[in-house]
Wavefront OBJ file of the C-alpha trace (Angstrom):
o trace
v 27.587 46.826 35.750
v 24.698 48.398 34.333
v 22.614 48.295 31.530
v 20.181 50.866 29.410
v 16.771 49.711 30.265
v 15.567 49.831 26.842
v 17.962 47.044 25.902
v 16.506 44.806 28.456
v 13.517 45.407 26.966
v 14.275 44.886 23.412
v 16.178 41.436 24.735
v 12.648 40.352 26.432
v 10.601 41.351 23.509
v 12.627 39.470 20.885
v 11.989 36.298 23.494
v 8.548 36.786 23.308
v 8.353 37.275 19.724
v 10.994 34.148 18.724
v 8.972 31.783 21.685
v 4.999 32.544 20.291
v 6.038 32.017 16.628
v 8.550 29.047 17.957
v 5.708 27.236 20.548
v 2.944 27.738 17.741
v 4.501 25.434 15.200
v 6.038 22.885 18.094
v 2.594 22.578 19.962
v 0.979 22.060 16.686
v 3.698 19.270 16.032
v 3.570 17.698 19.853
v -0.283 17.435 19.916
v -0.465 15.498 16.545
v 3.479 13.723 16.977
v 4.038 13.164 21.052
v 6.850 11.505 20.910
v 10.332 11.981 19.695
v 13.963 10.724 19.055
v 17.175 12.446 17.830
v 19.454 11.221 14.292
v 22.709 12.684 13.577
v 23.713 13.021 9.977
v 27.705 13.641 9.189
v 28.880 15.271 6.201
v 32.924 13.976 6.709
v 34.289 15.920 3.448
v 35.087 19.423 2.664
v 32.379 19.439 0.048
v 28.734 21.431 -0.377
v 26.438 19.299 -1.077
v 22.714 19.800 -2.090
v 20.064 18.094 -2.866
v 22.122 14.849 -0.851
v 19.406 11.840 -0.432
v 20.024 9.830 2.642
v 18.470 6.772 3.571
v 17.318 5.369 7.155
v 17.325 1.860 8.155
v 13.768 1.084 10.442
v 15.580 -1.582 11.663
v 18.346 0.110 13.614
v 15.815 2.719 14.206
v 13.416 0.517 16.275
v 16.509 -0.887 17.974
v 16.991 2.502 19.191
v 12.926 3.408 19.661
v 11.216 0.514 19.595
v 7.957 2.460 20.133
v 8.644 4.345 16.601
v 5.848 4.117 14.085
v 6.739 5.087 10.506
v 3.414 5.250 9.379
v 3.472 8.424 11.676
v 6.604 10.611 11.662
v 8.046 14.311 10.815
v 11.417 15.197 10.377
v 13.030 18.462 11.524
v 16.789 19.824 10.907
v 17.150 23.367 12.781
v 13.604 23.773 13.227
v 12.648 23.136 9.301
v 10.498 20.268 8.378
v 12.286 18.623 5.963
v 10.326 16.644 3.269
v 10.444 12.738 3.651
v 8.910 8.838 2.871
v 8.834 5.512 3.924
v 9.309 3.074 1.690
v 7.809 -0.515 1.526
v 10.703 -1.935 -0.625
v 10.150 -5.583 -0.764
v 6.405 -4.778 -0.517
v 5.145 -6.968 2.975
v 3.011 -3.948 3.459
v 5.452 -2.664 6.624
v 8.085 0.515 5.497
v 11.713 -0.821 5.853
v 13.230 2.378 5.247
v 12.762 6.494 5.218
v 14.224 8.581 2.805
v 14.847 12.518 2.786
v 16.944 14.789 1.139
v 19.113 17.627 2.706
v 22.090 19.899 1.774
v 25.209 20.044 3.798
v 28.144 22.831 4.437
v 31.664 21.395 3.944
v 32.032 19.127 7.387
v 28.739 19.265 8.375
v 27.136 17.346 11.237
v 23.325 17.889 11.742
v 20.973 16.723 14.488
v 17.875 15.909 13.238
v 14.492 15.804 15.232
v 11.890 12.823 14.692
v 8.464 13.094 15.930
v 6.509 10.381 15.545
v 3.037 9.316 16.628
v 3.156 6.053 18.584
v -0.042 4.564 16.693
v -2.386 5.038 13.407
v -1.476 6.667 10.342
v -0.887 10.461 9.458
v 0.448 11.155 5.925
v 2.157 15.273 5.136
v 2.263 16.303 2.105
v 5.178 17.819 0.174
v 5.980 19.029 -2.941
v 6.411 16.726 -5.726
v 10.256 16.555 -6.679
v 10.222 12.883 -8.157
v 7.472 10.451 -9.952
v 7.371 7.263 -11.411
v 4.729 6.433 -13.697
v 3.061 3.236 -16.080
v 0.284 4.325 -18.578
v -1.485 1.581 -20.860
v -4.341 1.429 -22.777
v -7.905 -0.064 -21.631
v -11.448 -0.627 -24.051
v -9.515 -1.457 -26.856
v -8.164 -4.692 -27.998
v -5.082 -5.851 -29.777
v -5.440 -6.614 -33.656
v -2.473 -7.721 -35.204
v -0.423 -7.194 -32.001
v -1.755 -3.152 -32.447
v -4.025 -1.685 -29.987
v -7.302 -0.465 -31.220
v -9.391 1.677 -29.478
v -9.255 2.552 -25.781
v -7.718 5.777 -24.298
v -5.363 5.670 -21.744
v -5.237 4.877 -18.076
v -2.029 4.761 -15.291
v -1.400 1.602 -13.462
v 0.667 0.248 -10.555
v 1.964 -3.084 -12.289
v 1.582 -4.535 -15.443
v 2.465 -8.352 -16.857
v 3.323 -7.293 -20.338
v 0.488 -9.266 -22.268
v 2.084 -11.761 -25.474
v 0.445 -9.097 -28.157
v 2.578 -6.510 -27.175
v 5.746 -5.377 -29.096
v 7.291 -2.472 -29.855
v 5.169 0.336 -31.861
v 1.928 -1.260 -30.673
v 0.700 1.597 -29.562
v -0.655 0.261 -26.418
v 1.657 1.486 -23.275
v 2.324 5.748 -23.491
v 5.447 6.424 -24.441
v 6.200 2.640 -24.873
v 7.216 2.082 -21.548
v 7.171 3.212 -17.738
v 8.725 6.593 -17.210
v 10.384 8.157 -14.206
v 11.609 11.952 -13.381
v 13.113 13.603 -11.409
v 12.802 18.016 -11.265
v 16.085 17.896 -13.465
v 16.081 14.998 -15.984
v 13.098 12.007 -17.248
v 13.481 8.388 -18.062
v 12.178 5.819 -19.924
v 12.458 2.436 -21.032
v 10.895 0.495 -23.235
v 8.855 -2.614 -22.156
v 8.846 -4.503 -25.271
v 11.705 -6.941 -26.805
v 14.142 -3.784 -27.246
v 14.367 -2.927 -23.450
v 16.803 -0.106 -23.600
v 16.530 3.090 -21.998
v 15.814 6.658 -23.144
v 16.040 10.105 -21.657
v 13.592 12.955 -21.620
v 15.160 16.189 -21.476
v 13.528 18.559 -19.316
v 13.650 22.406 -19.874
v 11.363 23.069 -16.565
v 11.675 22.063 -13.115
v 7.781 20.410 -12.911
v 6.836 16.912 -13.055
v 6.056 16.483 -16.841
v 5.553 12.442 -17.713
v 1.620 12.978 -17.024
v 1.310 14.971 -19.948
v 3.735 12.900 -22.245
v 2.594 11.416 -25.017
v -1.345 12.042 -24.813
v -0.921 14.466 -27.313
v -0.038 12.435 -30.319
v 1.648 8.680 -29.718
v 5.076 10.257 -30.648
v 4.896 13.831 -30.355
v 7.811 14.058 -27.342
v 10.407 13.245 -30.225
v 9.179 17.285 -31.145
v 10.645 20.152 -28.835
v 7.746 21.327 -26.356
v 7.491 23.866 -23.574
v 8.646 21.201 -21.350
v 11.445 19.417 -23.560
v 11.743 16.654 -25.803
v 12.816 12.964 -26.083
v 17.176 14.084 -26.652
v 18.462 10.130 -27.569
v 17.566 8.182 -30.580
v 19.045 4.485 -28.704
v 18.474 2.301 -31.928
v 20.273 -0.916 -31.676
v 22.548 0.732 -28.480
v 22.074 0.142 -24.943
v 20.146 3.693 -24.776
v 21.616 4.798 -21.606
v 22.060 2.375 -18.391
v 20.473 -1.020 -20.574
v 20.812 -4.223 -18.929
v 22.789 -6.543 -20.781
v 24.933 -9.168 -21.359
v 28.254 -9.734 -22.844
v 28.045 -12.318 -25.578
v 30.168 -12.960 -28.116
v 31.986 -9.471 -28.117
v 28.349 -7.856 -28.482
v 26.055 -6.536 -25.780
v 22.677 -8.835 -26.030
v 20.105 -6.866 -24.206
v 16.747 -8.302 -22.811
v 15.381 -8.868 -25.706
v 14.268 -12.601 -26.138
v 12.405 -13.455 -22.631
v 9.763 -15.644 -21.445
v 7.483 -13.428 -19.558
v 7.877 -10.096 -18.160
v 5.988 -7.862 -15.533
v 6.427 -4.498 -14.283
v 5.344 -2.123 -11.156
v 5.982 1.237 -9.986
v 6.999 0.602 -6.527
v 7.091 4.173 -5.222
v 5.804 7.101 -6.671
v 6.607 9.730 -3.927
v 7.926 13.453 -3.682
v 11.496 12.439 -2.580
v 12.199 9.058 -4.587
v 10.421 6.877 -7.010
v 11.140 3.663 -8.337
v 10.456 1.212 -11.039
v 10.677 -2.664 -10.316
v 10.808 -4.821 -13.549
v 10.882 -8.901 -13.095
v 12.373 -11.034 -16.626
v 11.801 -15.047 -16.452
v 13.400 -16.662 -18.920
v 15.988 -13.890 -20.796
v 18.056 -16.472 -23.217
v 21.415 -15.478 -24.025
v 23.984 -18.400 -25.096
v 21.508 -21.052 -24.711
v 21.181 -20.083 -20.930
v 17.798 -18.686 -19.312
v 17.977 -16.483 -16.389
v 15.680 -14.304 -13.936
v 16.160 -10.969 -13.624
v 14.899 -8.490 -11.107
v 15.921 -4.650 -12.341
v 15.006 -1.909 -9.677
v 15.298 1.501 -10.821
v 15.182 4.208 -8.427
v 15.573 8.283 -8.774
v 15.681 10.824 -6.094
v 14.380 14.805 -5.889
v 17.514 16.982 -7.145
v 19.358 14.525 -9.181
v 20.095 13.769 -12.462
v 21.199 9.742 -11.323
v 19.140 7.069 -11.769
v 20.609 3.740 -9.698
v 20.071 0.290 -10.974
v 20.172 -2.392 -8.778
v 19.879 -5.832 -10.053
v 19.656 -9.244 -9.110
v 20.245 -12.722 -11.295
v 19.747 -16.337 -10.941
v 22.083 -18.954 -12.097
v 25.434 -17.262 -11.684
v 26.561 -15.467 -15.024
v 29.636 -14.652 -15.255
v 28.855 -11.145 -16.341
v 26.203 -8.327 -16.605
v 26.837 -5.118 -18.590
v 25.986 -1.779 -19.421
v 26.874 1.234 -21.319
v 25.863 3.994 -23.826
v 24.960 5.074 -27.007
v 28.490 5.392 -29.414
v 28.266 8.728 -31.032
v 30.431 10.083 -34.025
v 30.364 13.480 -32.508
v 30.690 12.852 -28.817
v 34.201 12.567 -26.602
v 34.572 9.363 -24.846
v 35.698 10.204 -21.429
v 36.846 7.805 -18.259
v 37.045 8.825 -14.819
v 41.317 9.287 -14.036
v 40.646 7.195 -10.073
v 40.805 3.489 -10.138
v 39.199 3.096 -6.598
v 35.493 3.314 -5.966
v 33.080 4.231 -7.776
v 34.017 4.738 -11.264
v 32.628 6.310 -14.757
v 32.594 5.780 -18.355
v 30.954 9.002 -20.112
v 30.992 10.770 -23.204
v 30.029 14.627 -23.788
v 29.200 15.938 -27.218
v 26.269 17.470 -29.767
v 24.375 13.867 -29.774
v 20.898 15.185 -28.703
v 17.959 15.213 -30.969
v 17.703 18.659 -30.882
v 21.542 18.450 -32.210
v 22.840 20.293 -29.056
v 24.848 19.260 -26.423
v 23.815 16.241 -24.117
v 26.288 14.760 -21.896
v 25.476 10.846 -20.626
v 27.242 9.294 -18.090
v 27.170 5.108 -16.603
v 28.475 4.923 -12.694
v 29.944 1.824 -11.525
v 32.760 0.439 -8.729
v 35.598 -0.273 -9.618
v 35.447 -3.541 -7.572
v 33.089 -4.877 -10.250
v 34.527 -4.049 -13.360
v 35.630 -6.768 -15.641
v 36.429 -4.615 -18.975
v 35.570 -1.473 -20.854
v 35.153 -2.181 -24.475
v 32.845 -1.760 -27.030
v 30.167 -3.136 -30.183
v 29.292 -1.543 -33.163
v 26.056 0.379 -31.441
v 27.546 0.862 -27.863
v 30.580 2.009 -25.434
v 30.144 -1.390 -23.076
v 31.047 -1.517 -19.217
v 31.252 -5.346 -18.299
v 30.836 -6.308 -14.466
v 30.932 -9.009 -12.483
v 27.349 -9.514 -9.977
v 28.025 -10.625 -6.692
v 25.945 -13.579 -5.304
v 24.035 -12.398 -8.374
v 23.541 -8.909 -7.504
v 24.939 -5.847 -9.143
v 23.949 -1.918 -8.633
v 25.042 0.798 -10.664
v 24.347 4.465 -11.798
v 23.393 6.486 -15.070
v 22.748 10.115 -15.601
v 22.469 12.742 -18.503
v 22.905 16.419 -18.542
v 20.896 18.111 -21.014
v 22.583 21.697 -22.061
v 18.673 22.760 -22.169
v 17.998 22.341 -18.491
v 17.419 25.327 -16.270
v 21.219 26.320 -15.291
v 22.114 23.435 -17.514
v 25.893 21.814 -18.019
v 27.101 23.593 -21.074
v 30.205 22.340 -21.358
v 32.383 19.323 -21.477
v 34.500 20.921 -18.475
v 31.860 21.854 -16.807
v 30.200 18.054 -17.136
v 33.622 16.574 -16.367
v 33.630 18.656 -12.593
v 30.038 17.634 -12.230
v 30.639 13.780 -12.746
v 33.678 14.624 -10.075
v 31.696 15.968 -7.883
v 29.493 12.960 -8.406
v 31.767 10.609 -7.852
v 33.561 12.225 -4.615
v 29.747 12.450 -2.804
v 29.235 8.175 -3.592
v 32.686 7.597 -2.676
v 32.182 9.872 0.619
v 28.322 9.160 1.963
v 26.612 11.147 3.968
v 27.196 8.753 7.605
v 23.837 8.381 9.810
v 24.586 7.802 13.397
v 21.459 6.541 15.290
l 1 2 3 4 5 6 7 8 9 10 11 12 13 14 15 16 17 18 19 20 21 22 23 24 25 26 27 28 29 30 31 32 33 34 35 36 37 38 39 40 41 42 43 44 45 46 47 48 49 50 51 52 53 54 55 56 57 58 59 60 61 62 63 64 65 66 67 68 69 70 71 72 73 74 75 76 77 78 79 80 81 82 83 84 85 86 87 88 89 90 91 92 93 94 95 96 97 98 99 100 101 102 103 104 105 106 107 108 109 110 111 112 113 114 115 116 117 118 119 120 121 122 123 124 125 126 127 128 129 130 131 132 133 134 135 136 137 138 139 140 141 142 143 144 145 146 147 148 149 150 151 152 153 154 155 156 157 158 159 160 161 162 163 164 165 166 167 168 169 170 171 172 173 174 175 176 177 178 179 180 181 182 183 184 185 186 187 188 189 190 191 192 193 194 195 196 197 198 199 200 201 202 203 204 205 206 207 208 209 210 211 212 213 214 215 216 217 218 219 220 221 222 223 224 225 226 227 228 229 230 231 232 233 234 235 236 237 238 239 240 241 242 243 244 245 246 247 248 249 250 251 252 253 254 255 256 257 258 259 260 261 262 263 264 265 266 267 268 269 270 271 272 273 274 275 276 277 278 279 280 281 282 283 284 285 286 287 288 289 290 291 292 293 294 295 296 297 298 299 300 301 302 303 304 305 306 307 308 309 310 311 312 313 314 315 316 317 318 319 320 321 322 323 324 325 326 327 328 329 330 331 332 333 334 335 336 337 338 339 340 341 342 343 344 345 346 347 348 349 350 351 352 353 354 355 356 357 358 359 360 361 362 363 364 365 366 367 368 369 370 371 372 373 374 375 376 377 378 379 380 381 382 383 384 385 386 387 388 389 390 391 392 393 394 395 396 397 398 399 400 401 402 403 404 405 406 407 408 409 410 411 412 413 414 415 416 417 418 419 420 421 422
């Protein structure tokens, strides 16, 4: 059989081409990451999926590699470096895991390509999809538990000193915030300890820029959004608390309290807040709260751990007078409890949502300020999920069907993982 020679040549040329542009970026990659291991990723639903964060265990990574140094490390999927970070979670200094996020077709597997340098340190840098910030006041001093002077500065931790309360002007935006590009968070670190949201109307990081303006001035529409929840005596969105009494007691009377921001990275941040001595009933417990948010997502997950047994931790939202309560229809899982409505600040349309398994829940009920989700920790641990969808966002959720299929969606992608075979 025979062939036109200019076809031969075009085949030869477009090897050429597709091998120089190919070898350039892989030689770069081999001389500064030599050596290399393989992860397959499985997508087992019949569902797109963006924006998906998946987590690696180092542990079962150095069983397979034992060489593998994740102080060193790229990750490609088809030949595209995908961003990533290692987290130092219970901070000994070594990462413990590695984080990226990736989208998926409908029954997806992908094989993705570490390189890794077997010693020293080489950081990448990516762009910044997620941050995590704490911003208090120094030069100043309290006066009648106010702060007086000073300007403000961003810290890693912070043991909340005995002056401070709420209104005393001396942490911006009375608390530590978090983002991610499609929703902000913040709680406050003071005896109310509930949590807020930011509304975003652009896709950038924003919390820098929060709140240096004027102490309150987010609670006023900007370019970039606006504080869209007035939490009051409610558990905000996602508050830790207890049920006591048919009321929700947040963690409000405590003996000390410290907090740090953990990770402040392009793919996930988190927030790590410790509690010694929260009183409820005549009891006193430690609390640990972890508060994590990943690039692409509206969900925040809490994950929690409690001393002394109770026999109950809760959670919940802000009761509305012109928002729809709405409950998930599956009893298997993961679970929600949401509500969709015009109950922003702006007086638009703000949909809030808290995640949980079903496996924990001990009752849905209510108090006068809050819809209440009541769970049961396990060896005193507990994790669960909040979100809100602001109808302001870029391509925001606009409707109550429309946030109904999202929370779905959300709900079919935590009951279905994405599965990492090493």
């Amino acid at each position: 059989m025979k062939y036109p020679v200019f076809l031969f040549i075009f085949v030869i040329l477009i090897s050429i081409i597709g091998c120089t542009s190919t070898d350039k970026v892989d030689e770069t990659i081999k001389n500064a990451y030599p050596e290399s291991t393989t992860l397959r990723l499985v997508n087992k639903i019949d569902l797109q999926r963006s924006d998906e964060a998946v987590f690696f265990d180092l542990a079962k990574i150095s069983e397979k590699v034992e060489t593998f140094n994740p102080n060193a490390f790229v990750i490609f999927s088809n030949g595209t470096e995908l961003p990533s970070q290692a987290n130092d979670l219970n901070r000994d200094g070594e990462p413990d895991q590695i984080v990226i996020v990736e989208d998926f077709k409908p029954g997806e597997t992908k094989t993705l390509s570490i390189r890794y340098a077997a010693s020293g340190e080489k950081s990448r840098e990516y762009p910044k999809r997620t941050q995590a910030e704490l911003s208090v006041k120094v030069g100043g001093k309290f006066v009648n538990r106010k702060y007086i002077g000073g300007a403000f500065h961003n810290v890693q931790c912070l043991r909340v000193p005995p002056e401070h309360t709420d209104h005393s002007e001396y942490i911006r935006y009375e608390g530590p915030g978090w983002e991610s590009d499609k929703v902000g968070y913040r709680f406050y670190l003071d005896w109310r300890n509930a949590t807020d949201i930011y509304g975003k109307k652009v896709l950038d990081m924003v919390l820098q820029d929060v709140g240096l303006d004027g102490y309150d001035s987010y609670h006023e529409m900007s370019d970039w959004g606006m504080d869209v929840l007035k939490v009051g005596e409610s558990l905000g969105i996602g508050s830790i608390g207890m049920w006591h009494e048919n009321k929700a007691v947040r963690v409000s009377e405590v003996d000390s309290s410290a907090c740090e921001i953990v990770l402040n990275g392009p793919v996930q941040s988190l927030i790590r807040t410790r509690y010694w001595g929260w009183k409820v009933g005549g009891a006193h417990y430690n609390v640990s709260s972890d508060l994590s948010i990943t690039a692409g997502r509206r969900m925040t997950r809490h994950d929690l751990k409690i001393d002394s047994e109770p026999n109950n931790l809760c959670t919940g939202i802000v009761k509305h007078p012109d928002a729809e309560l709405i409950e998930s229809e599956g009893d298997e899982g993961w679970c929600y409890l949401a509500n969709y409505g015009v109950q922003s600040l702006a007086e638009d349309k703000l949909g809030m949502a808290v995640l949980y398994r079903q496996a924990d829940l001990l009752e849905i009920t209510e108090d006068e300020y809050s819809h209440v989700v009541v769970l049961k920790p396990t060896a005193g641990q507990l994790s669960y999920y909040f979100l809100a969808a602001w109808e302001k966002e870029p391509d925001g959720i606009r409707s109550r069907e429309a946030f109904v299929e999202y929370l779905d969606e959300v709900l079919t992608r935590l009951n279905n993982p994405i599965e990492a075979r090493y």
